[in-house]
gemmi code that builds the backbone of each chain (N, CA, C; Angstrom):
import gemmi

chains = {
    "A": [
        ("UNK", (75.749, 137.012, 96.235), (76.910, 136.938, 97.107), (77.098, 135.504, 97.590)),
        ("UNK", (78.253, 135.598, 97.578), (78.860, 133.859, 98.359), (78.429, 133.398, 99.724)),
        ("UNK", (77.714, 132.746, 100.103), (77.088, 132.783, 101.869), (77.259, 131.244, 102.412)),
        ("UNK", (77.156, 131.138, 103.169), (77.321, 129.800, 104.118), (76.329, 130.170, 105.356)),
        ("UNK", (75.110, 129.121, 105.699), (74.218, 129.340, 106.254), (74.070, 127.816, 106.867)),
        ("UNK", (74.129, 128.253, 108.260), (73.690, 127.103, 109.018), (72.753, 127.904, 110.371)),
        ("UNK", (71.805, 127.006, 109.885), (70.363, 127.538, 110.380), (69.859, 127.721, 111.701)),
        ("UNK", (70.488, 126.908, 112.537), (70.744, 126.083, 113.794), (71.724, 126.612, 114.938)),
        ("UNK", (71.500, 127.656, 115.649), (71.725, 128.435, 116.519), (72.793, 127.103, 117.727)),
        ("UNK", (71.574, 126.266, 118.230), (72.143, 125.185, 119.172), (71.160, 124.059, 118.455)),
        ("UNK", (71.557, 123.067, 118.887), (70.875, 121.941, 118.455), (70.995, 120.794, 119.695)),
        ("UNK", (70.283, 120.129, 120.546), (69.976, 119.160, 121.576), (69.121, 117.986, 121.203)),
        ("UNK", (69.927, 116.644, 120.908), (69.737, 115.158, 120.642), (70.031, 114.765, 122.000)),
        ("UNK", (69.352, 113.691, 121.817), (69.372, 112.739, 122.711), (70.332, 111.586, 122.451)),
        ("UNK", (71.223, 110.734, 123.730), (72.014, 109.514, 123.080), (71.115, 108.828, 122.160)),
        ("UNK", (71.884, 108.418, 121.452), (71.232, 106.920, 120.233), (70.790, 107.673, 119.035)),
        ("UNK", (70.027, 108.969, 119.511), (69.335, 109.539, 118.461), (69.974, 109.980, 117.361)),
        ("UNK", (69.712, 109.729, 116.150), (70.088, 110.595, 114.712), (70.725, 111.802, 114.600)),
        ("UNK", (71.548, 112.594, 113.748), (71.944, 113.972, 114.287), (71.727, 114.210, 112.507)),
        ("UNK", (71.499, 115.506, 112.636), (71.518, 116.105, 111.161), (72.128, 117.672, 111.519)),
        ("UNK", (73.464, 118.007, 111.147), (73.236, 119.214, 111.152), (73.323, 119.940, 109.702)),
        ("UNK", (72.554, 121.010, 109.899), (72.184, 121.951, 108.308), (73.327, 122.705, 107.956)),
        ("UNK", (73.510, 123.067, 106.859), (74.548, 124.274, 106.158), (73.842, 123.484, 104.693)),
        ("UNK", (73.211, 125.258, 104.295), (73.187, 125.797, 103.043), (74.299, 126.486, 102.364)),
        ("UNK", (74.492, 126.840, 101.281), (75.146, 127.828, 100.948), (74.721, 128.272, 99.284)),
        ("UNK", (75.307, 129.764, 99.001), (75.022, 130.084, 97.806), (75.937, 130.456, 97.086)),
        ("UNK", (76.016, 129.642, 95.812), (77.255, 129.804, 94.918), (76.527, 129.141, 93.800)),
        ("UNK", (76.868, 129.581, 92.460), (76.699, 129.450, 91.113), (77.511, 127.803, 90.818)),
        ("UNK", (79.169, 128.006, 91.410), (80.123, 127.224, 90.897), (79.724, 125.905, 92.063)),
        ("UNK", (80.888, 125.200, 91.910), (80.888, 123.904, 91.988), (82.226, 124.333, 93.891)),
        ("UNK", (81.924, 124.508, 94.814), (82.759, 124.653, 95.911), (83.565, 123.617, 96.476)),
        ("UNK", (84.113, 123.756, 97.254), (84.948, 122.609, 98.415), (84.158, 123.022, 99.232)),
        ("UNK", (83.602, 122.050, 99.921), (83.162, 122.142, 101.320), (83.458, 121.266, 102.610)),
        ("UNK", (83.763, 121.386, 104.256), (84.291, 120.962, 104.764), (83.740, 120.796, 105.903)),
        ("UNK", (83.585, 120.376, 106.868), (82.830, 120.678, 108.253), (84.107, 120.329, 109.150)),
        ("UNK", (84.164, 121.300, 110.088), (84.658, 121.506, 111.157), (84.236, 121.549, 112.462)),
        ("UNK", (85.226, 120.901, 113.579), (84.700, 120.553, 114.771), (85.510, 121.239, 115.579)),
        ("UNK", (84.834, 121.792, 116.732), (85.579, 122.848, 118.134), (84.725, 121.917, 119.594)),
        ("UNK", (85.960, 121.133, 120.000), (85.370, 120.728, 121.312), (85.725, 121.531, 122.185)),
        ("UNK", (85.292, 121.634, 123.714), (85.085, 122.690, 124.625), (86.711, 123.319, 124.414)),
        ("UNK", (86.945, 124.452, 124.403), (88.282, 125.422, 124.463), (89.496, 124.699, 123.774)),
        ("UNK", (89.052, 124.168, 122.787), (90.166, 123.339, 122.068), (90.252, 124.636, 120.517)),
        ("UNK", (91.401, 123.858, 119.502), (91.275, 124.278, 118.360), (90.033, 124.073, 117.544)),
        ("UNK", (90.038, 124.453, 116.390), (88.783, 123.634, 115.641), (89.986, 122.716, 114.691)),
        ("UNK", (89.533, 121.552, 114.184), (89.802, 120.436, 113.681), (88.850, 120.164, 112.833)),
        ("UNK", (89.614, 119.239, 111.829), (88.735, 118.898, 110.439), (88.013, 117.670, 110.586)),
        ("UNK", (86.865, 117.415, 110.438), (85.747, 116.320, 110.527), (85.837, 115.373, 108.884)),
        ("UNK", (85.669, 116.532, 108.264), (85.490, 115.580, 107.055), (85.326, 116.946, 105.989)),
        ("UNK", (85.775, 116.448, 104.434), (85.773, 117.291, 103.498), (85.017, 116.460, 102.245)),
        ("UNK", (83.847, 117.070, 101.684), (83.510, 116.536, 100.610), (83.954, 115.837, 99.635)),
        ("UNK", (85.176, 115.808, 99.558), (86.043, 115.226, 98.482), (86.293, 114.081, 98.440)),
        ("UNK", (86.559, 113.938, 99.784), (87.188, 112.959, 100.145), (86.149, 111.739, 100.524)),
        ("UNK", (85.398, 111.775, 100.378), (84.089, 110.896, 100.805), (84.143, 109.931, 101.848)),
        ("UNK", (84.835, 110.367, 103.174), (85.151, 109.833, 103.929), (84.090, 109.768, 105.134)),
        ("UNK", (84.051, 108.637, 106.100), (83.218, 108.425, 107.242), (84.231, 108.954, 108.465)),
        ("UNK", (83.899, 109.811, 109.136), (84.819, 110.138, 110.519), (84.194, 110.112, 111.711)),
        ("UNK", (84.309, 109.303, 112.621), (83.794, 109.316, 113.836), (82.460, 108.924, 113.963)),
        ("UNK", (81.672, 108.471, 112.678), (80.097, 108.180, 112.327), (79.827, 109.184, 111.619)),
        ("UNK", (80.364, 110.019, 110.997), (79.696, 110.941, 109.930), (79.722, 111.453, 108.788)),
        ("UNK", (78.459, 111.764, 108.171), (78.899, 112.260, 106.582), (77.952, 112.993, 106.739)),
        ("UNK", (78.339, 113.312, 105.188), (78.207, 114.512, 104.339), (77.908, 114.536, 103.021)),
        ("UNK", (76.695, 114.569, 102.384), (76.626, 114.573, 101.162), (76.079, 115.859, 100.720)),
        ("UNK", (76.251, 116.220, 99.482), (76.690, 117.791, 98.580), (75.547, 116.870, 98.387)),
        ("UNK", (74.136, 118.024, 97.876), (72.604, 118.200, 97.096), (73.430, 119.142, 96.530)),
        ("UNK", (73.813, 119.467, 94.996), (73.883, 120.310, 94.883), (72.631, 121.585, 94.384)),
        ("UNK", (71.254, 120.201, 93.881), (70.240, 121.131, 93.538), (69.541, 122.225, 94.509)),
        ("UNK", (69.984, 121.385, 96.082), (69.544, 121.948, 97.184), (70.561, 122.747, 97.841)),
        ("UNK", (71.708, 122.725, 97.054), (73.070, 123.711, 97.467), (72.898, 123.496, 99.097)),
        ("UNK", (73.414, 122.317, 99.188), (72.995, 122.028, 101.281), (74.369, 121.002, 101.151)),
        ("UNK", (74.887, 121.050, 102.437), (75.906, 119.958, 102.670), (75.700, 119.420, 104.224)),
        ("UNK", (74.505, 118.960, 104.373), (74.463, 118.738, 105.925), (75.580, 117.347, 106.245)),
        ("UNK", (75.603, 117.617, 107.676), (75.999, 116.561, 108.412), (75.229, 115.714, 109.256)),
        ("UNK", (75.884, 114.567, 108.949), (74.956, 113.622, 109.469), (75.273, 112.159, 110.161)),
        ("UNK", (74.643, 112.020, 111.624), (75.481, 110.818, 112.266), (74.124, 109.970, 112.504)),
        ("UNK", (73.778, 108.256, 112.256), (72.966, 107.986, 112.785), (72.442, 107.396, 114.047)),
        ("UNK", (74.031, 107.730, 115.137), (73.428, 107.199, 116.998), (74.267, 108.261, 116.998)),
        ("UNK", (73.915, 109.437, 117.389), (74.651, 110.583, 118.521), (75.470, 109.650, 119.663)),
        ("UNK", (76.223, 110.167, 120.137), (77.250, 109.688, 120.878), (77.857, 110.855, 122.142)),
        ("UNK", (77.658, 110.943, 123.312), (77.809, 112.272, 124.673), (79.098, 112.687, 123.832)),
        ("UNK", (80.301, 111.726, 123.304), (81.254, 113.249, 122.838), (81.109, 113.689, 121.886)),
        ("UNK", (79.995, 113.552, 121.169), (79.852, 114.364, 120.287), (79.626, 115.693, 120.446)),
        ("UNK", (79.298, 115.893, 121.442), (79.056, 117.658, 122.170), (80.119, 118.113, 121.770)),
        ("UNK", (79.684, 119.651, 120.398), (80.781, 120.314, 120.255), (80.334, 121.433, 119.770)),
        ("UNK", (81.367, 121.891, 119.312), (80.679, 123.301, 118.081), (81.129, 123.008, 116.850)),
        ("UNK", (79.700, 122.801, 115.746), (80.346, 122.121, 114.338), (80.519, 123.991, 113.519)),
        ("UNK", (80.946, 123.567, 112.622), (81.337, 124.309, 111.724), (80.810, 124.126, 110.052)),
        ("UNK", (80.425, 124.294, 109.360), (80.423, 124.252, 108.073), (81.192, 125.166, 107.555)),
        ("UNK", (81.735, 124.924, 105.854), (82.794, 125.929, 105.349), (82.952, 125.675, 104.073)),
        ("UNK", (83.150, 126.950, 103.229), (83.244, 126.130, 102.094), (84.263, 127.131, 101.227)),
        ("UNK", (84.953, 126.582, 100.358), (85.913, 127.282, 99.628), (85.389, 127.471, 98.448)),
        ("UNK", (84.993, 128.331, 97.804), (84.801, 129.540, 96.842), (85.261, 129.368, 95.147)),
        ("UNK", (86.249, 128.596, 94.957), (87.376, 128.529, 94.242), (88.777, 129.455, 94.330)),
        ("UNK", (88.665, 129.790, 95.875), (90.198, 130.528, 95.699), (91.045, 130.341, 97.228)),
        ("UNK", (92.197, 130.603, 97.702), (92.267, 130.353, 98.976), (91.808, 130.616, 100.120)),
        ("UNK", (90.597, 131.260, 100.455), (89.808, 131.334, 101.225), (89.033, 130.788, 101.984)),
        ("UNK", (88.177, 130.464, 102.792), (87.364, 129.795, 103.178), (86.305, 130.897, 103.868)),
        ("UNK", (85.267, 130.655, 103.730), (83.719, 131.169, 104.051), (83.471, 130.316, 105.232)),
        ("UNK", (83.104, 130.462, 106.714), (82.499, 129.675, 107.128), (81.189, 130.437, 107.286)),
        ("UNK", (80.575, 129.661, 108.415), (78.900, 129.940, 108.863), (79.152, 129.780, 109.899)),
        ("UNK", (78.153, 130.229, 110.732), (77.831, 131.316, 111.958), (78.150, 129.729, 113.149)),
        ("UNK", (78.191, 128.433, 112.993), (78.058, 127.602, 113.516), (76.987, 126.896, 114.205)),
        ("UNK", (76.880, 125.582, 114.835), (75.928, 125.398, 115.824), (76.689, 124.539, 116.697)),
        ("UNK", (76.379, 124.741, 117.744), (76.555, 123.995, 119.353), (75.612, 122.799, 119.333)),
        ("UNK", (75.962, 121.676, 119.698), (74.922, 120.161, 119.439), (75.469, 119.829, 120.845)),
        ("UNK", (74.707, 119.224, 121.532), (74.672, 119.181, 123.235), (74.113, 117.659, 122.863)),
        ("UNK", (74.302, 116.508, 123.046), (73.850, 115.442, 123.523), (73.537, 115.195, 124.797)),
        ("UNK", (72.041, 114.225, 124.804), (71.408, 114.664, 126.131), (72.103, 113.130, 126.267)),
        ("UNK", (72.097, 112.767, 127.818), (72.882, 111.704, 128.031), (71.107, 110.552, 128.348)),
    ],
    "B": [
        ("UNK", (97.616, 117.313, 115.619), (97.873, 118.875, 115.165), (99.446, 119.505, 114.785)),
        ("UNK", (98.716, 119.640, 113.292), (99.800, 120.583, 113.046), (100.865, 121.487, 113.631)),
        ("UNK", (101.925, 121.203, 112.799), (102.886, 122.324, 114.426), (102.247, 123.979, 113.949)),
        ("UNK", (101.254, 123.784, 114.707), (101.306, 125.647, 114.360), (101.189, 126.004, 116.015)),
        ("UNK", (101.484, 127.303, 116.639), (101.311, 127.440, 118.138), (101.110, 128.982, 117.603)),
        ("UNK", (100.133, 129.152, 118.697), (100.285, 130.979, 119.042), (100.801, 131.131, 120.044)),
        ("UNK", (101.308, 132.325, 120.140), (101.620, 133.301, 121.547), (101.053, 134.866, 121.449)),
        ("UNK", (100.183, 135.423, 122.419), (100.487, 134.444, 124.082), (98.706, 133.694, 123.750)),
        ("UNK", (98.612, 132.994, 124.804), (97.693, 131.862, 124.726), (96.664, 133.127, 125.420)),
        ("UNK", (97.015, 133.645, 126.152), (95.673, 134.338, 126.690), (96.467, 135.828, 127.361)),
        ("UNK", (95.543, 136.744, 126.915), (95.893, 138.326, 127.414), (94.689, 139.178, 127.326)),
        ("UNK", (95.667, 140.143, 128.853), (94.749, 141.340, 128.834), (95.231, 142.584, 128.875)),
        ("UNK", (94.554, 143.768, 128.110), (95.178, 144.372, 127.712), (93.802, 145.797, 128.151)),
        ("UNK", (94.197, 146.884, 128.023), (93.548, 148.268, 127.701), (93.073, 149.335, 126.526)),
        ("UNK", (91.992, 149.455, 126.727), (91.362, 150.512, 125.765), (92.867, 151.610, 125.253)),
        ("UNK", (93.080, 151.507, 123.707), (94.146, 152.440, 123.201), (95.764, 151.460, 123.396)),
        ("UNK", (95.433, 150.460, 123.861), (97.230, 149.899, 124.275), (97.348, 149.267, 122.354)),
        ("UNK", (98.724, 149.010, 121.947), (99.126, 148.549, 120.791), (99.174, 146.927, 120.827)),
        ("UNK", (99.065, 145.855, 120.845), (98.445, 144.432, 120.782), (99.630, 143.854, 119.878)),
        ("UNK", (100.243, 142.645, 119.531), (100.430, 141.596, 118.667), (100.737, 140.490, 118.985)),
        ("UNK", (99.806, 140.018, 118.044), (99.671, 138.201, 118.588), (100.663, 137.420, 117.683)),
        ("UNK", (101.036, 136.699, 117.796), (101.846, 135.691, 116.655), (101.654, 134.353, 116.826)),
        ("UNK", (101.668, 134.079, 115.588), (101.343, 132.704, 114.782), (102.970, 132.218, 114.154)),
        ("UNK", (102.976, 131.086, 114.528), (104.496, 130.417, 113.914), (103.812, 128.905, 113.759)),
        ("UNK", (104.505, 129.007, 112.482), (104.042, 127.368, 112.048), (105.605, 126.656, 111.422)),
        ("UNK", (105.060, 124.905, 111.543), (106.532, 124.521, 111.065), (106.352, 123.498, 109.966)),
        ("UNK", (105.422, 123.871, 109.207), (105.054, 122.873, 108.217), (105.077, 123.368, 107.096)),
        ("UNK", (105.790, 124.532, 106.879), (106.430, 125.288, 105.552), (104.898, 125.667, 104.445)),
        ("UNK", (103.793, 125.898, 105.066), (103.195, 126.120, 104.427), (103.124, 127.832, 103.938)),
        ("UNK", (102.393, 128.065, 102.481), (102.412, 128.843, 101.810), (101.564, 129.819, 102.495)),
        ("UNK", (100.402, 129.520, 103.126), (99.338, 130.555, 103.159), (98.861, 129.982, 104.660)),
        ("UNK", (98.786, 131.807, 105.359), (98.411, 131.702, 106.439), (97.232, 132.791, 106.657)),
        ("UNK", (96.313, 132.792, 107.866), (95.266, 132.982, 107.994), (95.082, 133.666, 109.734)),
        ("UNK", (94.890, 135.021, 109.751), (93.781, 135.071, 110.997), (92.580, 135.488, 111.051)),
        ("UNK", (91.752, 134.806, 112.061), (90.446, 134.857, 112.413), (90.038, 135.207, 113.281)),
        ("UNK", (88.610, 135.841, 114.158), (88.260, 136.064, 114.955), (87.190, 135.035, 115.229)),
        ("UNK", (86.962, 134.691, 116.437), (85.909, 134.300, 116.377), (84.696, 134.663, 118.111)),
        ("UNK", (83.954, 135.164, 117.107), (82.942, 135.593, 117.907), (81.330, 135.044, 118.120)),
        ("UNK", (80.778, 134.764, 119.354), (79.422, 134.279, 119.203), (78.485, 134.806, 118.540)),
        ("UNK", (77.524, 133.955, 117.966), (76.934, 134.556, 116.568), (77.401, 134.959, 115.124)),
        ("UNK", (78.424, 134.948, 115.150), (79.491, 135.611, 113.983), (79.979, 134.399, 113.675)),
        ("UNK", (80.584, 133.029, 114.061), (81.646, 132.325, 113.820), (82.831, 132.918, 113.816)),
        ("UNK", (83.284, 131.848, 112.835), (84.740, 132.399, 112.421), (84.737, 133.592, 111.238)),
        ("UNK", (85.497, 134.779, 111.597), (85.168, 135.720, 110.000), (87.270, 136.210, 109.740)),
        ("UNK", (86.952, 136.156, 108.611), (88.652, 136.313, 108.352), (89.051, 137.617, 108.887)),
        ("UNK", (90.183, 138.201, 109.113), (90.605, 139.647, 109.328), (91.920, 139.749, 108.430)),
        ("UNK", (93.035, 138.889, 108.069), (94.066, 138.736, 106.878), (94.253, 137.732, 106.704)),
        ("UNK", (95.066, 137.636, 105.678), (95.544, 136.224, 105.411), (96.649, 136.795, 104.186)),
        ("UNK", (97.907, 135.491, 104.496), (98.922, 135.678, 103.756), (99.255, 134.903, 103.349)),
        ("UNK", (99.473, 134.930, 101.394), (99.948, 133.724, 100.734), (101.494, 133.709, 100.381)),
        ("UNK", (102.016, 134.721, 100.489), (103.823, 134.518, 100.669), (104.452, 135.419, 101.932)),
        ("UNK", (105.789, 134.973, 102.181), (106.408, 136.225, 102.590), (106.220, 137.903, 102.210)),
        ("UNK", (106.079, 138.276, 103.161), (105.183, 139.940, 102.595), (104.215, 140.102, 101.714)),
        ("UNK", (103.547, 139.091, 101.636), (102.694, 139.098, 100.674), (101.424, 138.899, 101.353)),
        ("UNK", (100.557, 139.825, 101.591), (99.321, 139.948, 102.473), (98.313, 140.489, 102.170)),
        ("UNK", (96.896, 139.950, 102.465), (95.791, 140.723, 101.738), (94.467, 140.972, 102.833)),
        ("UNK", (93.556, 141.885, 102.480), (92.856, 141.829, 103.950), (91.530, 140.997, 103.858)),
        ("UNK", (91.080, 140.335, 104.729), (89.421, 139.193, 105.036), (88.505, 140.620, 104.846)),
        ("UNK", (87.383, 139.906, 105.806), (86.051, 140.707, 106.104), (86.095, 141.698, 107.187)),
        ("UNK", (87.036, 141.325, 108.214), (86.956, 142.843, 108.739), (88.506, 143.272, 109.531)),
        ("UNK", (89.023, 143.483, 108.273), (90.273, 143.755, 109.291), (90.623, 145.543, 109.431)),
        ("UNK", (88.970, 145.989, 109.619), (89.466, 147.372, 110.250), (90.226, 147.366, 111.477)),
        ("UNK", (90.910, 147.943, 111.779), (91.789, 147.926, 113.175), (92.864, 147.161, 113.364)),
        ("UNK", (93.486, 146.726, 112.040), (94.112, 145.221, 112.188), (95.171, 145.847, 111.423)),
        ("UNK", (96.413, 144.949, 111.399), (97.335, 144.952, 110.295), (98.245, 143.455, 110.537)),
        ("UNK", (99.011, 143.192, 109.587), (99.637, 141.953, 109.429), (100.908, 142.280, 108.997)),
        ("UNK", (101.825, 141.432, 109.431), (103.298, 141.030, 108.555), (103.659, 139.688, 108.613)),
        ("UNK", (104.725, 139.502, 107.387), (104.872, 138.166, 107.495), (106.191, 138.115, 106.654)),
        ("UNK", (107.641, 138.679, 107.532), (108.873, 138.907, 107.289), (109.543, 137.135, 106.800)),
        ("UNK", (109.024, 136.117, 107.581), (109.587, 135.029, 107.426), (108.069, 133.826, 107.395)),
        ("UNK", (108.634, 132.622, 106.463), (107.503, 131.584, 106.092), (106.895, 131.396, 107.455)),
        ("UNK", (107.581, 131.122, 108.424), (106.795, 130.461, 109.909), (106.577, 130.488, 110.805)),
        ("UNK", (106.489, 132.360, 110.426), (105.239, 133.473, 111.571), (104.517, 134.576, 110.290)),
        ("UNK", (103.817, 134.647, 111.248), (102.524, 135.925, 110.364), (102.352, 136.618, 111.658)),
        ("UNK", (102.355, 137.738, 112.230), (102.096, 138.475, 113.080), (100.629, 139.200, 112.937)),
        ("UNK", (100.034, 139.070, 114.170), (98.561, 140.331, 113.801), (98.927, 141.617, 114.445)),
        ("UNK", (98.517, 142.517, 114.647), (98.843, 143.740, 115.329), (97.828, 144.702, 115.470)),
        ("UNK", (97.415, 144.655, 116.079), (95.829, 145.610, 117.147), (96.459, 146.747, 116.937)),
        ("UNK", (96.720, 148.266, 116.508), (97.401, 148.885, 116.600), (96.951, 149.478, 117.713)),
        ("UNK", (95.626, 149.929, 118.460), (94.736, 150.509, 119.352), (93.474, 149.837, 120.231)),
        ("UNK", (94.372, 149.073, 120.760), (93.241, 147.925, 120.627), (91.587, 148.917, 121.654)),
        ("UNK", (90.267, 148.434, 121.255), (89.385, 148.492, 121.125), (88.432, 147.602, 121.998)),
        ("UNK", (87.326, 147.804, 122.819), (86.726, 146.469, 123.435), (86.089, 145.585, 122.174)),
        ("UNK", (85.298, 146.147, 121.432), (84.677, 145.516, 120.280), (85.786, 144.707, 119.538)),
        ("UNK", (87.006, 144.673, 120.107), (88.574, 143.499, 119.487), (88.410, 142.273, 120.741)),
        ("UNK", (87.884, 142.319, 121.871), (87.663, 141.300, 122.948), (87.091, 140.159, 121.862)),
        ("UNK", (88.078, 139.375, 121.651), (87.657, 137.820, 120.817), (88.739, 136.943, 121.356)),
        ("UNK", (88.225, 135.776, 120.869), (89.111, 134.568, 120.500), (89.874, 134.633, 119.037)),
        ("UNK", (90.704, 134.726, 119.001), (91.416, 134.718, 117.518), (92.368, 133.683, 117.549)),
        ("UNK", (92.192, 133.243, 116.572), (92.791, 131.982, 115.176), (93.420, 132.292, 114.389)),
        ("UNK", (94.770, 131.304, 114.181), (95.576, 131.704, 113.060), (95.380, 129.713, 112.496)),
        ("UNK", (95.547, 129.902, 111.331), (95.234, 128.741, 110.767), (96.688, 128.862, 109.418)),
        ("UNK", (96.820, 127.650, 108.973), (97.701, 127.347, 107.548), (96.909, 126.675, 106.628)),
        ("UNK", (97.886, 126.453, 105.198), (97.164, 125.893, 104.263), (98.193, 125.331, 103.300)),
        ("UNK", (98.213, 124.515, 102.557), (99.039, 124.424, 101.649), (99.127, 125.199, 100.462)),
        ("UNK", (97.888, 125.111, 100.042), (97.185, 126.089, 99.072), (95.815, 125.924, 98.604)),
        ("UNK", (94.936, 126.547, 97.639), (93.649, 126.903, 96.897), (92.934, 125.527, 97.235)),
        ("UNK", (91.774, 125.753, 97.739), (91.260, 124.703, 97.851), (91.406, 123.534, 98.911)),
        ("UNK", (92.541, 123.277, 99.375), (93.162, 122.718, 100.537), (92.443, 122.871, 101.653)),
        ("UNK", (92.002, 121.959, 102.775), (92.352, 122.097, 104.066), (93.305, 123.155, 105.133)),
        ("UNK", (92.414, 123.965, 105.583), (93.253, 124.841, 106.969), (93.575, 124.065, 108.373)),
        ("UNK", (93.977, 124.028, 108.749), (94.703, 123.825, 109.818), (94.844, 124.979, 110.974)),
        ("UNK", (94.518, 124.679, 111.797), (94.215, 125.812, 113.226), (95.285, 125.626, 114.163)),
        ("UNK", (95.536, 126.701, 115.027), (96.332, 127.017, 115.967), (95.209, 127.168, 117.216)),
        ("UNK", (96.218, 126.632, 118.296), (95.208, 126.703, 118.867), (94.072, 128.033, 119.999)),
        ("UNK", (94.554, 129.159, 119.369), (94.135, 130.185, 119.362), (94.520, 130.780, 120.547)),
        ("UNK", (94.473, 132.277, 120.901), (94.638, 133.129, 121.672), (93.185, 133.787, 122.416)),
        ("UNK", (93.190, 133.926, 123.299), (92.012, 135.046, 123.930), (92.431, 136.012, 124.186)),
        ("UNK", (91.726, 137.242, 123.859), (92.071, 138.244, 123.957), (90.904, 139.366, 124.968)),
        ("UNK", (91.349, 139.972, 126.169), (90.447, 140.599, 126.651), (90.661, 142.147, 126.552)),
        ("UNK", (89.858, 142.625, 126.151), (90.187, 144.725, 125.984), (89.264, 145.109, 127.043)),
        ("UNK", (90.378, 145.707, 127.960), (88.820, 146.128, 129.312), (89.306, 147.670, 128.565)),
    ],
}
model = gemmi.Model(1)
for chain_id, residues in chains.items():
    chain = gemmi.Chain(chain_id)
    for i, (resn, *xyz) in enumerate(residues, 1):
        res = gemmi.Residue()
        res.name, res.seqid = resn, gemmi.SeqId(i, " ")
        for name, pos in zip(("N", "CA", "C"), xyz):
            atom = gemmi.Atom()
            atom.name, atom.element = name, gemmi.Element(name[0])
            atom.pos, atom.b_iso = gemmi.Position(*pos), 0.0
            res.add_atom(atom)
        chain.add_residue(res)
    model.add_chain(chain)
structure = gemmi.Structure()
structure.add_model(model)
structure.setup_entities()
């Protein structure tokens, strides 16, 4: 079955510190994948999409595909970074799969 | 952000009352999307529609139904609404397959 797994319930960095957040997923094919951001009672908004190999706000994303993982990754956490990320990934059809999310709290 | 808006932004409602939320977007997109989203769960689909009347159902749209008479609304409709329906729900767009969604900025919904 098609799954999106991010492992990481909440996650708490400290300013300056490194951020990694996890998302696995399981698929045979070759996916879109995307990470998404929800700051406090807002919409969720797009961070960045694999494709596009873009840096947003300090972060990426690189596809393992041997490790079928697409973490995210910033290397100085930053206080607004406090949000709820998202991982997601499209399937090959119009859909999107996300995962359960994680909450990242920067300690000030 | 995309012009997409819901109405109403926040409601409360009763065990057995009939519910519908609406999603209107103005960016002529093809395919639209609602979601729930619940703690622990994330986001999980409940429909989504890739034309006018043209609608198919997510992961749990027991209790749910959809229309989508014109490109730039999709309606949800609680027919009975339920406490286990107490979510945040999302309507999102797309251009198409593979594409980027785009979020609205969602509704709360309370079922006492």
């Amino acid at each position: 079955a098609q799954r999106v797994t991010q492992p990481e319930k909440l996650l708490s960095v400290f300013k300056g510190a490194p951020v990694e957040l996890k998302c696995n997923y399981s698929y045979s094919g070759s996916p879109e994948l995307f990470w998404y951001v929800q700051y406090s009672r807002q919409r969720l908004q797009l961070l960045l999409r694999h494709i596009s190999r873009e840096s947003i706000k300090g972060f990426t994303a690189d596809l393992n595909k041997g490790e079928t993982s697409f973490h995210l990754k910033k290397p100085f956490a930053q206080e607004e970074d406090s949000a709820m990320y998202y991982c997601a990934l499209n399937f090959g059809n119009e859909k999107l799969t996300f995962g359960t999310g994680t909450r990242l709290t920067i300690i000030p | 952000d995309a012009g997409i808006t819901q109405s109403p932004r926040h409601k409360v409602t009763e065990t057995g009352t009939p519910v519908t939320l609406r999603c209107h977007q103005t960016e002529n997109h093809r395919y639209m999307y609602w979601y729930r989203q619940d703690p622990g769960h994330g986001l999980r689909l409940i429909h989504y529609s890739y034309g006018v009347k043209d609608t198919d159902k997510g992961e749990v749209s027991d209790g749910y139904s959809v229309s989508r008479s014109k490109t730039e609304d999709f309606l949800l409709t609680l027919e009975s609404a339920t406490s286990s329906q107490t979510s945040v729900y999302f309507c999102a767009i797309s251009g198409g397959q593979g594409k980027t969604q785009y979020f609205g900025p969602g509704t709360r919904l309370l079922v006492l």
